[in-house]
C-alpha positions, -999 to +999 in steps of 0.1 A: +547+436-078+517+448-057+516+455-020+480+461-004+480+476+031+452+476+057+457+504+084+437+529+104+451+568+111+444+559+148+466+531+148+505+541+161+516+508+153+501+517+116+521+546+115+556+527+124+552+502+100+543+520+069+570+541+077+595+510+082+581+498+046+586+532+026+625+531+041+629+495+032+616+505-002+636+530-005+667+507-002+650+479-029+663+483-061+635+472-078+610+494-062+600+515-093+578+486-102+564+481-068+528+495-071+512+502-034+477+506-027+462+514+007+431+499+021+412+515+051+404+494+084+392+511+117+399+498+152+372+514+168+346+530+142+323+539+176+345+567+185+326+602+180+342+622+155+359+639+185+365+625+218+365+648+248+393+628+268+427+621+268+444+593+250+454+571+281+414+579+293+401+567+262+425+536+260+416+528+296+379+533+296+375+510+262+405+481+269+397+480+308+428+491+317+444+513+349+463+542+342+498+522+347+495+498+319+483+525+296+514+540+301+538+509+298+520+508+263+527+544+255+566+538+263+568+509+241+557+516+213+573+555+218+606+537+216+599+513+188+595+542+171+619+566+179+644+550+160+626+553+127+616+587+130+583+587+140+573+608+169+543+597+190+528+626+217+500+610+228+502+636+259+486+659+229+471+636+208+431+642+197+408+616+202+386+614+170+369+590+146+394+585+116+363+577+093+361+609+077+396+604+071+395+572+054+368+585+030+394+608+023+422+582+015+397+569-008+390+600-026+425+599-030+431+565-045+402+577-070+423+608-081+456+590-085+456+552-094+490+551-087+484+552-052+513+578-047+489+603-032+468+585-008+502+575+004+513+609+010+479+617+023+480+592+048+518+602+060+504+636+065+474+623+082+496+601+109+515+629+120+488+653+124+468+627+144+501+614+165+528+645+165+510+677+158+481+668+178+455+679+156+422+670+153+414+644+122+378+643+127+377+683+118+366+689+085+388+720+078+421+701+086+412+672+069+407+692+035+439+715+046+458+682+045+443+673+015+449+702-005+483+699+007+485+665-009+478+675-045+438+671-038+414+698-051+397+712-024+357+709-031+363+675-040+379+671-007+353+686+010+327+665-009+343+634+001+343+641+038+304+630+041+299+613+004+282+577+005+301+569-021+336+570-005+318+557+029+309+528+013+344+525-006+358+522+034+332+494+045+341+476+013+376+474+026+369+467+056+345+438+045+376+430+022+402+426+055+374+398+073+371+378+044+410+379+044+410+371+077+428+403+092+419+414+125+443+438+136+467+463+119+492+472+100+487+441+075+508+439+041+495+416+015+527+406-013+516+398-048+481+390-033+494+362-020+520+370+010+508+385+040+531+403+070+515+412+101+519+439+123+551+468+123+583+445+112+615+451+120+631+470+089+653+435+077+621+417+077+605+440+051+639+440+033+640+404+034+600+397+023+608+424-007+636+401-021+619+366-015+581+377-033+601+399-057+622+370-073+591+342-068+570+368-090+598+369-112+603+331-115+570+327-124+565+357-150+598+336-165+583+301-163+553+315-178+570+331-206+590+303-215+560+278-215+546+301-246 
């Protein structure tokens, strides 16, 4: 079974669900044939590749908002996802572009099929953005990360400003408005099931078991028609 995700590094709500999804796949039993591949999406690709203000400035200034309800947005989604884990200091947190990152992810996804080490790659990508507040629009962390992530390093470094990737990020972004999707996290089950936004964990559980055995009723109905 395949699982396509849309998400951006600048997204927290990105960041809580793909971590809700790798704990309920953890728990399916089946999930050694469960191939995930991630898809880039940016929520605001006019962002400089470094911003000079504050989270709550930035999030005010673009979405119109005071100070207040900035804040009452911070605290929500900080205790959404506390219980999974995930630790969001947006007090620290660097503004930056995340498309040099995403060209990244997709030299990633180039080097390993599998998908297993874009995954990884974008783990260590939300955290530096959201709990180490480092700066994902700096070249030298990005390729740090990278390396860190089983990537060689020129090729890392190449893929920071290669056209090729770039274009490999508008292509799934062109991919996510033909499909519709116009915000993030998105899941898409079997290329054919699609879960919006960070799920609680039983709803995840719950969508693995019901795609899983459809997929599975079909393979058999199509076996048996043979």
């Amino acid at each position: 079974m395949r699982i396509d995700i849309w998400s951006d590094i600048a997204c927290p709500w990105c960041y809580v669900g793909l971590t809700r999804l790798e704990a309920a796949l953890a728990r399916f039993e089946h999930s050694d044939a469960v191939e995930v591949q991630l898809h880039s999406f940016q929520l605001d690709p006019t962002l400089p590749n470094s911003y000079p203000g504050t989270e709550a400035a930035y999030l005010a200034a673009s979405k119109g908002l005071d100070t207040a309800t900035v804040e009452q947005m911070f605290a929500r989604v900080r205790s959404a996802a506390a219980p999974d884990g995930v630790e969001l200091n947006f007090e620290t947190l660097v503004v930056a572009n995340s498309r040099r990152a995403h060209r990244l992810l997709q030299q990633a996804k180039e080097s390993d099929p599998s998908g297993r080490t874009a995954w990884k790659l974008e783990v260590a990508l939300f955290k530096t953005h959201f709990t180490d507040g480092r700066n994902i629009g700096d070249p030298a962390t990005l390729v740090e990360l990278a390396v860190a992530a089983g990537l060689d390093a020129d090729m890392a470094t190449d893929a920071l400003e290669s056209p090729e990737r770039d274009a490999e990020v508008t292509s799934d972004i062109d991919a996510a408005a033909q499909l519709g999707i116009r915000g993030v996290p998105f899941f898409v089950l079997a290329e054919k099931y699609g879960v919006s936004g960070a799920q609680p964990a039983e709803v995840f559980d719950e969508a693995l078991r019901q795609v899983w055995d459809e997929v599975e009723d079909n393979r058999s109905s199509s076996l048996s028609r043979r």
